[in-house]
N, CA, C and O atoms as a GROMACS GRO file, in nm:
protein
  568
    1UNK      N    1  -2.666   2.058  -3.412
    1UNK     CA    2  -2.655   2.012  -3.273
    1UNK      C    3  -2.523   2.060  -3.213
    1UNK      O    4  -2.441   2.093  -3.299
    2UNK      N    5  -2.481   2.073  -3.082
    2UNK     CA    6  -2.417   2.089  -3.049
    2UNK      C    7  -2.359   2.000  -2.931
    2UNK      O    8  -2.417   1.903  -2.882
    3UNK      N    9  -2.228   2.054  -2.892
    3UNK     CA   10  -2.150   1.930  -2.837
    3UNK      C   11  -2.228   1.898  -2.701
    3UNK      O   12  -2.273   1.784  -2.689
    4UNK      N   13  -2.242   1.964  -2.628
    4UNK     CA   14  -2.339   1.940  -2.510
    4UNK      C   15  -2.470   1.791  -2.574
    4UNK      O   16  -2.481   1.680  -2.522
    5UNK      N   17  -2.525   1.828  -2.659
    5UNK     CA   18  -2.631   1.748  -2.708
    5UNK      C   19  -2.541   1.585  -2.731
    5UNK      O   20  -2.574   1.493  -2.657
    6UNK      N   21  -2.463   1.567  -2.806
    6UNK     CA   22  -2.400   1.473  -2.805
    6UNK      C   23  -2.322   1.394  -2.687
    6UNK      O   24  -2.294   1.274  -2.683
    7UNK      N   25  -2.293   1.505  -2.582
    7UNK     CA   26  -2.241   1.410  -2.484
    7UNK      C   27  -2.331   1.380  -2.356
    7UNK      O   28  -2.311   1.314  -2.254
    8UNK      N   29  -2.465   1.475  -2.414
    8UNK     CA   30  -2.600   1.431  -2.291
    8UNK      C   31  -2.601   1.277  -2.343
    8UNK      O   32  -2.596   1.182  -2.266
    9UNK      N   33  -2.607   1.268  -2.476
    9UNK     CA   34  -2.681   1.142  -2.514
    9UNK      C   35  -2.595   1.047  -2.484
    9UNK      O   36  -2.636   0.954  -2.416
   10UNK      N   37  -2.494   1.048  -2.515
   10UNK     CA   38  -2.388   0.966  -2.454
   10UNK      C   39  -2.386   0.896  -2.341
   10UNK      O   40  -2.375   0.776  -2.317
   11UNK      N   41  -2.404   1.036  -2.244
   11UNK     CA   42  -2.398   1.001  -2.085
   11UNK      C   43  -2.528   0.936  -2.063
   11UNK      O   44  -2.522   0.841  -1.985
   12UNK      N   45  -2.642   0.963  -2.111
   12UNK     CA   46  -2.792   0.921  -2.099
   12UNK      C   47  -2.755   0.757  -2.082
   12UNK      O   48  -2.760   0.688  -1.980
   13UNK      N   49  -2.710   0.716  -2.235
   13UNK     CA   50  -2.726   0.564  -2.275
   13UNK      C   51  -2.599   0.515  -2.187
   13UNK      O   52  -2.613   0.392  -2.184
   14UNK      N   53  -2.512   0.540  -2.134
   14UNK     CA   54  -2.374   0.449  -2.103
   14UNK      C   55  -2.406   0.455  -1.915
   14UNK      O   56  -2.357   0.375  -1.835
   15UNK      N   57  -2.498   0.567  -1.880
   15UNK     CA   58  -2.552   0.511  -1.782
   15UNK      C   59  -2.628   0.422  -1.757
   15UNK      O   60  -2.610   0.350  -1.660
   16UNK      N   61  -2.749   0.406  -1.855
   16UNK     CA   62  -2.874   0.324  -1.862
   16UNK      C   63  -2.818   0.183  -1.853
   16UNK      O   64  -2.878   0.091  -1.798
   17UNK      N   65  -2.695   0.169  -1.912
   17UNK     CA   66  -2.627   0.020  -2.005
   17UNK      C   67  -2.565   0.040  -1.823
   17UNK      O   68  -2.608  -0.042  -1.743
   18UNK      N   69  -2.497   0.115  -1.789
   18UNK     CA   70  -2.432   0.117  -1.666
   18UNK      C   71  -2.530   0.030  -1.596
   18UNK      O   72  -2.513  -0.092  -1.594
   19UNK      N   73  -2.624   0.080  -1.544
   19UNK     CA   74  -2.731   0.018  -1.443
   19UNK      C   75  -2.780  -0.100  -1.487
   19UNK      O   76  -2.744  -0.191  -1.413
   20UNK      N   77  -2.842  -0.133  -1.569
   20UNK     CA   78  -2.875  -0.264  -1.666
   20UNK      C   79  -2.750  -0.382  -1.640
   20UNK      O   80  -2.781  -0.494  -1.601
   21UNK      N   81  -2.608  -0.346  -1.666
   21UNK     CA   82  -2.548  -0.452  -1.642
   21UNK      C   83  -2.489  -0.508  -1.517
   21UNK      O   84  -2.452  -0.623  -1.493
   22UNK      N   85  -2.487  -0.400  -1.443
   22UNK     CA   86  -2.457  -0.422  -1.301
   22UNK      C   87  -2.581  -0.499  -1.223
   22UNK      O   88  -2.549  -0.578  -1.134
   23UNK      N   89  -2.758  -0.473  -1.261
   23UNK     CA   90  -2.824  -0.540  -1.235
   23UNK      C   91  -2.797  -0.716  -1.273
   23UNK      O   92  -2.817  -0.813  -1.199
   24UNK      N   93  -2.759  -0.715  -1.377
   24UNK     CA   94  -2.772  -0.858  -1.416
   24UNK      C   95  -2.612  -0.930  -1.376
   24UNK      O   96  -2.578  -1.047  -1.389
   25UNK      N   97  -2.550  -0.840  -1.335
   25UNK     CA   98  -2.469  -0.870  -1.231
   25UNK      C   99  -2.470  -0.951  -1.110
   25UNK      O  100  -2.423  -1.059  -1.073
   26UNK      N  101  -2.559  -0.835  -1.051
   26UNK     CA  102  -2.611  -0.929  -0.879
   26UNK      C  103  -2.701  -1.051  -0.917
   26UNK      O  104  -2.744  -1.124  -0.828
   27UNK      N  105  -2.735  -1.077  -1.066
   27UNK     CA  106  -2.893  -1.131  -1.014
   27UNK      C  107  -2.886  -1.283  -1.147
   27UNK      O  108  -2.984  -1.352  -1.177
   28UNK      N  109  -2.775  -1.294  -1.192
   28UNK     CA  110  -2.717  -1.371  -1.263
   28UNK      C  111  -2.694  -1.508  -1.223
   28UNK      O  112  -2.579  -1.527  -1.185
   29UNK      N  113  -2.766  -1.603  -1.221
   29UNK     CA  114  -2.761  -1.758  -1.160
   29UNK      C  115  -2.728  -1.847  -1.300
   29UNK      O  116  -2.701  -1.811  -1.415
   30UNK      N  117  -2.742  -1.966  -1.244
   30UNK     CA  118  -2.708  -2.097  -1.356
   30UNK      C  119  -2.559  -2.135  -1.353
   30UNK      O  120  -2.480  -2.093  -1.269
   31UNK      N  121  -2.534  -2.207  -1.438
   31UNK     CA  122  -2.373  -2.289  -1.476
   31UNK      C  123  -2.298  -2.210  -1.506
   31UNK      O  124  -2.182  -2.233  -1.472
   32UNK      N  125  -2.330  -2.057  -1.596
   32UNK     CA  126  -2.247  -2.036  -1.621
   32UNK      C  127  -2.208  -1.880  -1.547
   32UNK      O  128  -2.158  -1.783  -1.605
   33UNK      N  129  -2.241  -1.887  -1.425
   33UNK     CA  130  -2.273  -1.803  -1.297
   33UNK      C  131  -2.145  -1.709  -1.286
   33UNK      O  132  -2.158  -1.587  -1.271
   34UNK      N  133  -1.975  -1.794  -1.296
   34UNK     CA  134  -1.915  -1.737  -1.210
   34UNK      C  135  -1.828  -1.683  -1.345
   34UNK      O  136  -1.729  -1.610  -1.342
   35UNK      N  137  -1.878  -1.727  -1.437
   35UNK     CA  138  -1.795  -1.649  -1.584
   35UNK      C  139  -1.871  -1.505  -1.591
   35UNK      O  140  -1.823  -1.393  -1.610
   36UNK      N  141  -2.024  -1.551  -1.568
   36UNK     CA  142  -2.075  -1.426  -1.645
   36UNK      C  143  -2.080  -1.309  -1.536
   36UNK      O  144  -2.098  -1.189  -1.558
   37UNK      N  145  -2.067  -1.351  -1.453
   37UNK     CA  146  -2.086  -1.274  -1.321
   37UNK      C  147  -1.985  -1.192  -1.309
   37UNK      O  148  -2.007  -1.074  -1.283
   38UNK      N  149  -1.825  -1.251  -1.330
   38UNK     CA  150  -1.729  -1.152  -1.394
   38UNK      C  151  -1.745  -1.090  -1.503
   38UNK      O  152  -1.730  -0.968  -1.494
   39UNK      N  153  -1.774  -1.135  -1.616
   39UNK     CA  154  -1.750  -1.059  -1.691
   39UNK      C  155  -1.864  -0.896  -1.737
   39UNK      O  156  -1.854  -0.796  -1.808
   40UNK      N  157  -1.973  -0.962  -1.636
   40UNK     CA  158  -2.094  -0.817  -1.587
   40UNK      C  159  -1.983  -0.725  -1.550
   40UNK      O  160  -1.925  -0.649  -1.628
   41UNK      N  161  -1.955  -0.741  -1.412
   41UNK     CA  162  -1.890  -0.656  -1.364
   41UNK      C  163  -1.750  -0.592  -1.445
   41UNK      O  164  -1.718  -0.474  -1.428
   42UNK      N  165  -1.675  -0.681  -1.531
   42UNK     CA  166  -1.604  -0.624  -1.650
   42UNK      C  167  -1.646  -0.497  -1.708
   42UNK      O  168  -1.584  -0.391  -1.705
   43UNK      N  169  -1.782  -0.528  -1.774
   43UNK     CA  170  -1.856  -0.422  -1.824
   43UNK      C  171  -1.892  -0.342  -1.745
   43UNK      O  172  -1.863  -0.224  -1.766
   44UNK      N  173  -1.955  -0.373  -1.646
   44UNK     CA  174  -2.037  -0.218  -1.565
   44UNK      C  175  -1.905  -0.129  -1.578
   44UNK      O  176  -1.887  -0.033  -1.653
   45UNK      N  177  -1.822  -0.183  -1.490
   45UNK     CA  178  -1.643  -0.096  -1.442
   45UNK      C  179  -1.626  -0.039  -1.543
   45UNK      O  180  -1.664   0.077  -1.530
   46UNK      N  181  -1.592  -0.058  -1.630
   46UNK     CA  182  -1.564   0.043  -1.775
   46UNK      C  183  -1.691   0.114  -1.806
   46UNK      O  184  -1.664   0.223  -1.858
   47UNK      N  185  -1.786   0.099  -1.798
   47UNK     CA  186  -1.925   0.226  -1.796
   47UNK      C  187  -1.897   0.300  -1.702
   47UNK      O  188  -1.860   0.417  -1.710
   48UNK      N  189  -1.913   0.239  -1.611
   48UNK     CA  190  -1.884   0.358  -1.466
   48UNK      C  191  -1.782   0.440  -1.521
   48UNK      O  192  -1.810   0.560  -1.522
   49UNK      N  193  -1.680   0.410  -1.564
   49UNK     CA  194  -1.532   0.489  -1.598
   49UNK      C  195  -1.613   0.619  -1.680
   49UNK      O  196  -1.619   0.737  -1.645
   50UNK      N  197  -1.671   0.554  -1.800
   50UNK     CA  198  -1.699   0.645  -1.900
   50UNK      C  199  -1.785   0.715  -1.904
   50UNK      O  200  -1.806   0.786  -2.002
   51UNK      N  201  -1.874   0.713  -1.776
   51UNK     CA  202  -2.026   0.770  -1.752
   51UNK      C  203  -1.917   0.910  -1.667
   51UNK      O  204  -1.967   1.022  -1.682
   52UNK      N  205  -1.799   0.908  -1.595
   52UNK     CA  206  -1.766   0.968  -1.520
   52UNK      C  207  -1.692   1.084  -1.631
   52UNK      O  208  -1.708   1.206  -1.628
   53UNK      N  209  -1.595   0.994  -1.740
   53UNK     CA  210  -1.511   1.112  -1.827
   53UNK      C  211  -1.643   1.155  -1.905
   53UNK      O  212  -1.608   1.256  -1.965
   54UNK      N  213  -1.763   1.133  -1.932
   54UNK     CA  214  -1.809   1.223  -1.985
   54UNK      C  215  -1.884   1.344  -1.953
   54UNK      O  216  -1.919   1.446  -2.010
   55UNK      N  217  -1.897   1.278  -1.808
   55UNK     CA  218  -1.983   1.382  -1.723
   55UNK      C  219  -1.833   1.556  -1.726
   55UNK      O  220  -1.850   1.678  -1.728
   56UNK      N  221  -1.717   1.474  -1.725
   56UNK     CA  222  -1.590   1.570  -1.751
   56UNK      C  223  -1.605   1.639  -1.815
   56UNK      O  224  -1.616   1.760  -1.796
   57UNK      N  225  -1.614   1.535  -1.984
   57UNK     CA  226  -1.616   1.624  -2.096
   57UNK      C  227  -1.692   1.733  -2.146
   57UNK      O  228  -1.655   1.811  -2.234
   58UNK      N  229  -1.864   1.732  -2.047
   58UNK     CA  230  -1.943   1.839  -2.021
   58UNK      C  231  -1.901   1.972  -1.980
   58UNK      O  232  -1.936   2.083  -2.020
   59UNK      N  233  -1.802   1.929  -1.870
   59UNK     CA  234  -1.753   2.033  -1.801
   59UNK      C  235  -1.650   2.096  -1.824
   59UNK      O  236  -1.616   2.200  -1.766
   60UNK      N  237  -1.579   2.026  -1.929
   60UNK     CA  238  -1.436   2.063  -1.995
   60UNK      C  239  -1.521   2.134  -2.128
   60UNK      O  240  -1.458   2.219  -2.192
   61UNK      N  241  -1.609   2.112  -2.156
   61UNK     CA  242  -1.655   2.164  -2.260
   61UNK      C  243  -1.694   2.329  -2.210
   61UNK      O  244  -1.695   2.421  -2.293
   62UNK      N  245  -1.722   2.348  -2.084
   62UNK     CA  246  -1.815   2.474  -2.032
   62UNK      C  247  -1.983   2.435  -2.013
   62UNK      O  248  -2.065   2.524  -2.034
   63UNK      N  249  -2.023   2.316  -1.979
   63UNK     CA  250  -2.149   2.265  -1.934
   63UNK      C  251  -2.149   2.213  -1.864
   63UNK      O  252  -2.056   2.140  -1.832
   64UNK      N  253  -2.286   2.228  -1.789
   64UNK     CA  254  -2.304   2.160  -1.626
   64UNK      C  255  -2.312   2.011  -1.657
   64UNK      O  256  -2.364   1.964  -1.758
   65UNK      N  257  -2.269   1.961  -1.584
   65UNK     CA  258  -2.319   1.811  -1.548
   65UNK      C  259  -2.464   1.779  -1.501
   65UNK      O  260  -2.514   1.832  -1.402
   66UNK      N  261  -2.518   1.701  -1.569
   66UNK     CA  262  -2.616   1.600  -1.491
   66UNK      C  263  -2.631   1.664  -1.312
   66UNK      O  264  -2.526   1.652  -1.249
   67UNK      N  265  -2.709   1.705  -1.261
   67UNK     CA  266  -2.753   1.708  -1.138
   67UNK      C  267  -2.823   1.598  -1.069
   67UNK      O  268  -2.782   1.550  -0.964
   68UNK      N  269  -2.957   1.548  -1.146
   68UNK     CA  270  -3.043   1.450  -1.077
   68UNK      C  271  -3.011   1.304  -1.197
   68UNK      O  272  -2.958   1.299  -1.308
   69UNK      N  273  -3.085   1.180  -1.091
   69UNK     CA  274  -3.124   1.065  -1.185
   69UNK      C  275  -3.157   1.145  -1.293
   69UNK      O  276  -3.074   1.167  -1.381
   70UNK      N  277  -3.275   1.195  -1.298
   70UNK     CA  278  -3.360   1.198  -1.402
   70UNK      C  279  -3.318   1.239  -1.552
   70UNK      O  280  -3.347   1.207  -1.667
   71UNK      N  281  -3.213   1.354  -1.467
   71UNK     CA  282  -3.093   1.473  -1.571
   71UNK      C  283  -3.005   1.352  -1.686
   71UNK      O  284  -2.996   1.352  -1.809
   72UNK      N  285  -2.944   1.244  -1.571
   72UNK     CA  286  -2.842   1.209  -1.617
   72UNK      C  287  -2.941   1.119  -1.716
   72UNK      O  288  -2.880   1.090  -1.819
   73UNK      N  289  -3.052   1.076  -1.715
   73UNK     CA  290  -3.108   0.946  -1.846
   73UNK      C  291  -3.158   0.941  -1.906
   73UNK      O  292  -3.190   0.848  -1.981
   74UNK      N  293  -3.212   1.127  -1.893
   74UNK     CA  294  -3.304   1.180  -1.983
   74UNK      C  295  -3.296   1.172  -2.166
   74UNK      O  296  -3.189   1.213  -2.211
   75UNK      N  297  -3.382   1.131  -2.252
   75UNK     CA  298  -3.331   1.077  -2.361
   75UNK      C  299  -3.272   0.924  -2.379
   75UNK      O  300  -3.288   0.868  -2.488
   76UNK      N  301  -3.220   0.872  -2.299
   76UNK     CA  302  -3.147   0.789  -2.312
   76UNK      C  303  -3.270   0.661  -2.403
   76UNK      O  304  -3.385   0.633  -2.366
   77UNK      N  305  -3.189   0.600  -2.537
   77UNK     CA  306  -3.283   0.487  -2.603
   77UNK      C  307  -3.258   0.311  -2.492
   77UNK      O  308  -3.339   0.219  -2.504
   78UNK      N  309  -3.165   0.304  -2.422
   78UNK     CA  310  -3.162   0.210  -2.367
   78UNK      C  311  -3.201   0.213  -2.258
   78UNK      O  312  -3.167   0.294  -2.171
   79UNK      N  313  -3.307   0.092  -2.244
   79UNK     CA  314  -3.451   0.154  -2.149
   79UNK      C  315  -3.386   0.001  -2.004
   79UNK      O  316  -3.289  -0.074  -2.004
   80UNK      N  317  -3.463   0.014  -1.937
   80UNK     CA  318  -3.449  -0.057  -1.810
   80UNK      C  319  -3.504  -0.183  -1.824
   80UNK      O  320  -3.604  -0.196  -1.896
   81UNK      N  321  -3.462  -0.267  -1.774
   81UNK     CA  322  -3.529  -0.451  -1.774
   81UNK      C  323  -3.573  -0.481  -1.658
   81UNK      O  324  -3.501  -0.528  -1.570
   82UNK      N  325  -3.725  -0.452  -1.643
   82UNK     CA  326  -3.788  -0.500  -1.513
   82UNK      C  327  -3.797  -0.594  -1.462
   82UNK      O  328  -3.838  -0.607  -1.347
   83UNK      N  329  -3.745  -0.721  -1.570
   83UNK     CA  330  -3.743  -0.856  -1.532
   83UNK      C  331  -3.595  -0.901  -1.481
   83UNK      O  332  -3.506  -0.830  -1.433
   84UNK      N  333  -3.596  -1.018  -1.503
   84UNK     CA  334  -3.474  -1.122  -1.406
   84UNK      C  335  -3.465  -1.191  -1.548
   84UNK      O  336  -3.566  -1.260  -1.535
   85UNK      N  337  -3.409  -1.230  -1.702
   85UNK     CA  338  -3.370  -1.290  -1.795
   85UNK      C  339  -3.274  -1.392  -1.734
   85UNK      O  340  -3.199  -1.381  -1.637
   86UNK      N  341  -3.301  -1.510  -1.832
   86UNK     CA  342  -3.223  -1.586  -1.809
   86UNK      C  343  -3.058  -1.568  -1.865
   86UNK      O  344  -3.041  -1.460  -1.921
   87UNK      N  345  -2.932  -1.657  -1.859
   87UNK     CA  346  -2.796  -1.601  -1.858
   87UNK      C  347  -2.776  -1.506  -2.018
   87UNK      O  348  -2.732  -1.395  -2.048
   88UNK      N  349  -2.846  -1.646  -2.106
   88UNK     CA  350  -2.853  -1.580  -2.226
   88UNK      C  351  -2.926  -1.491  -2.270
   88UNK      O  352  -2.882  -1.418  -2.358
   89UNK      N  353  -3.046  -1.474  -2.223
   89UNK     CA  354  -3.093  -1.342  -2.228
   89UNK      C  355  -3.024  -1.220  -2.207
   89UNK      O  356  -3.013  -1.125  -2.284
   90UNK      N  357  -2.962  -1.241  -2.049
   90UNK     CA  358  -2.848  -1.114  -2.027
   90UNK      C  359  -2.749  -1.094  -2.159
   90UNK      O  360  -2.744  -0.984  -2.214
   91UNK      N  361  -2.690  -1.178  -2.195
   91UNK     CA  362  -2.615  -1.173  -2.276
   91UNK      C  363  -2.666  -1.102  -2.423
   91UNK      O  364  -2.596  -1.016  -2.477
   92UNK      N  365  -2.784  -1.141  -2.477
   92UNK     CA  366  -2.856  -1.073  -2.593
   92UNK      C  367  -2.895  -0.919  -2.573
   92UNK      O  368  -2.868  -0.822  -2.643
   93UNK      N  369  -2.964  -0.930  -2.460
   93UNK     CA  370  -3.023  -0.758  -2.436
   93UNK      C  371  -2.884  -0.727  -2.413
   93UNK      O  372  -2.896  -0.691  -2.530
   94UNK      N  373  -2.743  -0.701  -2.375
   94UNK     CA  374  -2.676  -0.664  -2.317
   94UNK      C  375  -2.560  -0.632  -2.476
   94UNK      O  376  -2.485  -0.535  -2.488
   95UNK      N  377  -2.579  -0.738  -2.575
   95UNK     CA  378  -2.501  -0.729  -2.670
   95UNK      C  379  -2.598  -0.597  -2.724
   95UNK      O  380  -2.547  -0.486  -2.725
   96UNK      N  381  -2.738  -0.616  -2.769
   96UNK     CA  382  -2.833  -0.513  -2.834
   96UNK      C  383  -2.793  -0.367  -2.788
   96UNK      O  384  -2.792  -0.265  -2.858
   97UNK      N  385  -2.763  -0.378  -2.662
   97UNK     CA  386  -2.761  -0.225  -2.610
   97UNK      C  387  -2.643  -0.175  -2.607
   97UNK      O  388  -2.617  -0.054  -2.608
   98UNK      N  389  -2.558  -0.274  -2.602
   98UNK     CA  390  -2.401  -0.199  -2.618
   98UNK      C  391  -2.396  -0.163  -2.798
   98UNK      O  392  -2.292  -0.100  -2.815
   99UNK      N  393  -2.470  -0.180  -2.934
   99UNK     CA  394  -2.464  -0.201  -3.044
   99UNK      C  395  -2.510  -0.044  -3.042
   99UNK      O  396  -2.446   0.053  -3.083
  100UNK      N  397  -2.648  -0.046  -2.979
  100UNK     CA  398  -2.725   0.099  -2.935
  100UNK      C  399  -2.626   0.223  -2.903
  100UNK      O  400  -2.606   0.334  -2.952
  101UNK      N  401  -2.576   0.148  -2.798
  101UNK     CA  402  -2.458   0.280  -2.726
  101UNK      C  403  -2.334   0.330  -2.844
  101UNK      O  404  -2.277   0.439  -2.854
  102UNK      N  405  -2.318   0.187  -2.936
  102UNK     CA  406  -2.208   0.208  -2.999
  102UNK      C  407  -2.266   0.308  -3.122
  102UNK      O  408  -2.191   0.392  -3.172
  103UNK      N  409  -2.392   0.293  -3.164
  103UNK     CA  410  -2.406   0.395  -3.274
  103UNK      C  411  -2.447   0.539  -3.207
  103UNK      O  412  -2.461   0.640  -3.275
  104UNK      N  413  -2.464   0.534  -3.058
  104UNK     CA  414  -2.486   0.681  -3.056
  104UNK      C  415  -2.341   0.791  -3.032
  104UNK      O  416  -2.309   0.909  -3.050
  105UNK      N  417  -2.273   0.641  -2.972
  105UNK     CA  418  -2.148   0.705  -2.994
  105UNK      C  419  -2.064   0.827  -3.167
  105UNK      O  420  -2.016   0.935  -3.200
  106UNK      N  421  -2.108   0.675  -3.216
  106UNK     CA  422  -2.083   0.705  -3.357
  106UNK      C  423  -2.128   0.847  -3.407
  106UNK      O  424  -2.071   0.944  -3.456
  107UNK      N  425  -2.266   0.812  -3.369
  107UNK     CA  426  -2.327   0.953  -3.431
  107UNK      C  427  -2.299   1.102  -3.393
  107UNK      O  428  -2.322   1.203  -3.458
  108UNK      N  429  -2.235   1.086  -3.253
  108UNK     CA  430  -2.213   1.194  -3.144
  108UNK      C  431  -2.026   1.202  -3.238
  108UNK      O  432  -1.968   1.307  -3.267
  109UNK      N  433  -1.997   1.126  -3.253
  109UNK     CA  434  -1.866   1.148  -3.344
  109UNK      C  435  -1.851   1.206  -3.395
  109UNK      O  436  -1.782   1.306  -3.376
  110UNK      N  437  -1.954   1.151  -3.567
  110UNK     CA  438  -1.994   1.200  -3.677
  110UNK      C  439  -2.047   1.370  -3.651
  110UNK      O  440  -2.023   1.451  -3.740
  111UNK      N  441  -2.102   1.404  -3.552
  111UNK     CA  442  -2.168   1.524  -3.569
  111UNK      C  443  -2.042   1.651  -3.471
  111UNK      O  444  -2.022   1.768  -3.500
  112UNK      N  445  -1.969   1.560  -3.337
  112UNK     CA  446  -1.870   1.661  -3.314
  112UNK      C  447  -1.762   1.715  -3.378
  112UNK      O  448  -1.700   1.815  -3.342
  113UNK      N  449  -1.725   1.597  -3.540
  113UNK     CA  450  -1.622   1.674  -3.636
  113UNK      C  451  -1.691   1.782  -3.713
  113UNK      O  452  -1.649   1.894  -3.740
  114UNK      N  453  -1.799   1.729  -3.741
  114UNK     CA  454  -1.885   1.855  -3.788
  114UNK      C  455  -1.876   1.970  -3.738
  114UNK      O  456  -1.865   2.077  -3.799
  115UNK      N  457  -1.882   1.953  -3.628
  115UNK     CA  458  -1.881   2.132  -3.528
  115UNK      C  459  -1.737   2.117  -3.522
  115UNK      O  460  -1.726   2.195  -3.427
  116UNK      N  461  -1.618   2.082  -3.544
  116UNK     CA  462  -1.497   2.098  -3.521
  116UNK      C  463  -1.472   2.040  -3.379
  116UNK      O  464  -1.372   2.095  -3.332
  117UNK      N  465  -1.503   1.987  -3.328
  117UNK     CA  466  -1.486   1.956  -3.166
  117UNK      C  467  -1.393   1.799  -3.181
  117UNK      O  468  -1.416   1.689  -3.130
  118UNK      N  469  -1.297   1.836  -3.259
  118UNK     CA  470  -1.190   1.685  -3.265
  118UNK      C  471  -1.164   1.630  -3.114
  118UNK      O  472  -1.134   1.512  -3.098
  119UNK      N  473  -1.172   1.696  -3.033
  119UNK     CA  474  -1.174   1.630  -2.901
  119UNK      C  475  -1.242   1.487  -2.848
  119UNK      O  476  -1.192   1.379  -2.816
  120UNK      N  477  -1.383   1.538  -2.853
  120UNK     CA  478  -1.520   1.494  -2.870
  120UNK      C  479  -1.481   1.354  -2.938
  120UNK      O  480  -1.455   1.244  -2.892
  121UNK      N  481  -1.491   1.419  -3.102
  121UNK     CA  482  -1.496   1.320  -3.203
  121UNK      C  483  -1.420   1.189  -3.154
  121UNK      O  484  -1.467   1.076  -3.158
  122UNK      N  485  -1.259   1.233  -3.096
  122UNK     CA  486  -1.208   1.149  -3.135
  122UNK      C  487  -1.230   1.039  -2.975
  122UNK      O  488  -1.220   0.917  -2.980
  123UNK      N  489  -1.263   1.117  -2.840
  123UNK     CA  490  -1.282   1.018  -2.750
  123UNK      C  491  -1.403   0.901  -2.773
  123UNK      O  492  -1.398   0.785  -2.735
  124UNK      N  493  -1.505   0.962  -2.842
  124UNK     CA  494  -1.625   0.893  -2.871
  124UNK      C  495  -1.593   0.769  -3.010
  124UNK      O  496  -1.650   0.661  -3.021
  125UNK      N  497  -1.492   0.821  -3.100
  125UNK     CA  498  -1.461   0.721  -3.162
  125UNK      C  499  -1.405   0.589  -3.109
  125UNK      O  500  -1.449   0.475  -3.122
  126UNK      N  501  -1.304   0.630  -3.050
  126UNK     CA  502  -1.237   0.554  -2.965
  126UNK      C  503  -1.330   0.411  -2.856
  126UNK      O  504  -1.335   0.292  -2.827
  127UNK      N  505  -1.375   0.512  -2.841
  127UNK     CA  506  -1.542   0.389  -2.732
  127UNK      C  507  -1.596   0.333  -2.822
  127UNK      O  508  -1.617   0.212  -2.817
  128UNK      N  509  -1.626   0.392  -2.905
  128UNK     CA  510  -1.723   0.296  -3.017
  128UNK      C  511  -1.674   0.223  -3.109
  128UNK      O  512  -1.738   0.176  -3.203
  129UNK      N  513  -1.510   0.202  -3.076
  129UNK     CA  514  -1.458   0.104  -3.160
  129UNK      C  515  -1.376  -0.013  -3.055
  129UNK      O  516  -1.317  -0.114  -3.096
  130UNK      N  517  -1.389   0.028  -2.917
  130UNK     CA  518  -1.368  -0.082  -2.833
  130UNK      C  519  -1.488  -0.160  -2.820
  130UNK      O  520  -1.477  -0.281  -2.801
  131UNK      N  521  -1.601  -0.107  -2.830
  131UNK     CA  522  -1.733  -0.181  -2.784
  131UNK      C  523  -1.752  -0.287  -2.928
  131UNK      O  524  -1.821  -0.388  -2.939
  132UNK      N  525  -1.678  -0.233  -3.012
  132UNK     CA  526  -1.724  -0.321  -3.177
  132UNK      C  527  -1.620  -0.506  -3.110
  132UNK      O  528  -1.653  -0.619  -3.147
  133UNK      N  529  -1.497  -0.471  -3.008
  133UNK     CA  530  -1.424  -0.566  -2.991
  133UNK      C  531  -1.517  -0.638  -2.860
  133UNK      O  532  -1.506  -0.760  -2.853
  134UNK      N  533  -1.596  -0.579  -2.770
  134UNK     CA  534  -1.668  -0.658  -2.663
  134UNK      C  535  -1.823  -0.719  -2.694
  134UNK      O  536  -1.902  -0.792  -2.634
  135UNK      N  537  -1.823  -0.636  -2.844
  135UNK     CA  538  -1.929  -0.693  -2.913
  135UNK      C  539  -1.910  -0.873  -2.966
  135UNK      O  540  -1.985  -0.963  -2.929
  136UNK      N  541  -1.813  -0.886  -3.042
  136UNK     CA  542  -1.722  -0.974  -3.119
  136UNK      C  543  -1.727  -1.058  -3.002
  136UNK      O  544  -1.785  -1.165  -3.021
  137UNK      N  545  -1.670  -1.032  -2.851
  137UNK     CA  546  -1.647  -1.121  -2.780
  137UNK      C  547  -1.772  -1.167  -2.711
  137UNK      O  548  -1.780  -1.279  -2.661
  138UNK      N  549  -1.875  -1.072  -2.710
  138UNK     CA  550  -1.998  -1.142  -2.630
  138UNK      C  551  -2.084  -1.281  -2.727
  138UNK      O  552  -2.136  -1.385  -2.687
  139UNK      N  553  -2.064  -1.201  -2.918
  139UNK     CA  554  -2.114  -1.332  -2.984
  139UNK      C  555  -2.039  -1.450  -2.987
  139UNK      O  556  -2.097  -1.548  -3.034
  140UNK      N  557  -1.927  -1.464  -2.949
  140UNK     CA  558  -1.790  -1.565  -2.960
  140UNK      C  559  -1.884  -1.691  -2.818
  140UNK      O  560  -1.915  -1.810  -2.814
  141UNK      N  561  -1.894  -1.586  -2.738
  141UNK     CA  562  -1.993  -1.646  -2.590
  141UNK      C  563  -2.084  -1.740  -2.627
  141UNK      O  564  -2.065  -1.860  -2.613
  142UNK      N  565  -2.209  -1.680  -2.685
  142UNK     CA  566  -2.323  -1.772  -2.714
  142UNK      C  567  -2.321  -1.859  -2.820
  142UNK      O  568  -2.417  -1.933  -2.840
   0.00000   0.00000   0.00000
């Protein structure tokens, strides 16, 4: 594989998780409304960040960026929630998919030291060992 392949997939899933949490953002009711409601938007903001340096790292690499929706989610394993879940629900699908994002990270790691691309390796490590700490904090939640 090559580095392009690893940071499609990347960008695929950290958008999907992008859109997913910002939905349950706006649409987040109950008691515990004005915690979780921040802390959505916590998360989306740092996706957004990282959906943007990787669309970079495409291009710092010598590859195009994503053009359409379709470009940027193509592949992506973290799929869309047509429903409205309740708080804890958000919270479960939302821990599941950041776990998702964190091993494709991993794997996109694992395979850019392989090709020598320490660049790669080491930004993607880096994400996938902050998400192991927002993981920790979302089970601390429920």
């Amino acid at each position: 594989m090559n580095t392009s392949v690893h940071l499609q997939s990347a960008l695929a899933n950290t958008f999907a998780l992008y859109a997913k949490v910002h939905s349950f953002h706006w649409n987040v009711t109950g008691p515990r409304f004005q915690e979780l409601h921040g802390f959505f938007e916590e998360i989306y903001s740092g996706l957004w960040k990282e959906v943007d340096e990787i669309a970079e790292l495409l291009r710092i690499e010598g590859f195009e960026a994503p053009k359409t929706l379709s470009e940027i989610i193509a592949g992506a394993k973290i799929l869309e929630c047509p429903n409205t879940p309740d708080a804890d629900e958000m919270l479960q699908i939302i821990r599941e998919d950041l776990e998702t994002l964190r091993k494709v990270y991993i794997t996109g790691a694992q395979e850019a030291e392989k090709d020598g691309n320490f660049g790669v390796e080491s930004y993607l490590e880096e994400h996938a060992t902050a998400y192991k700490k927002t993981l920790w904090m979302m089970k601390s939640m429920v």
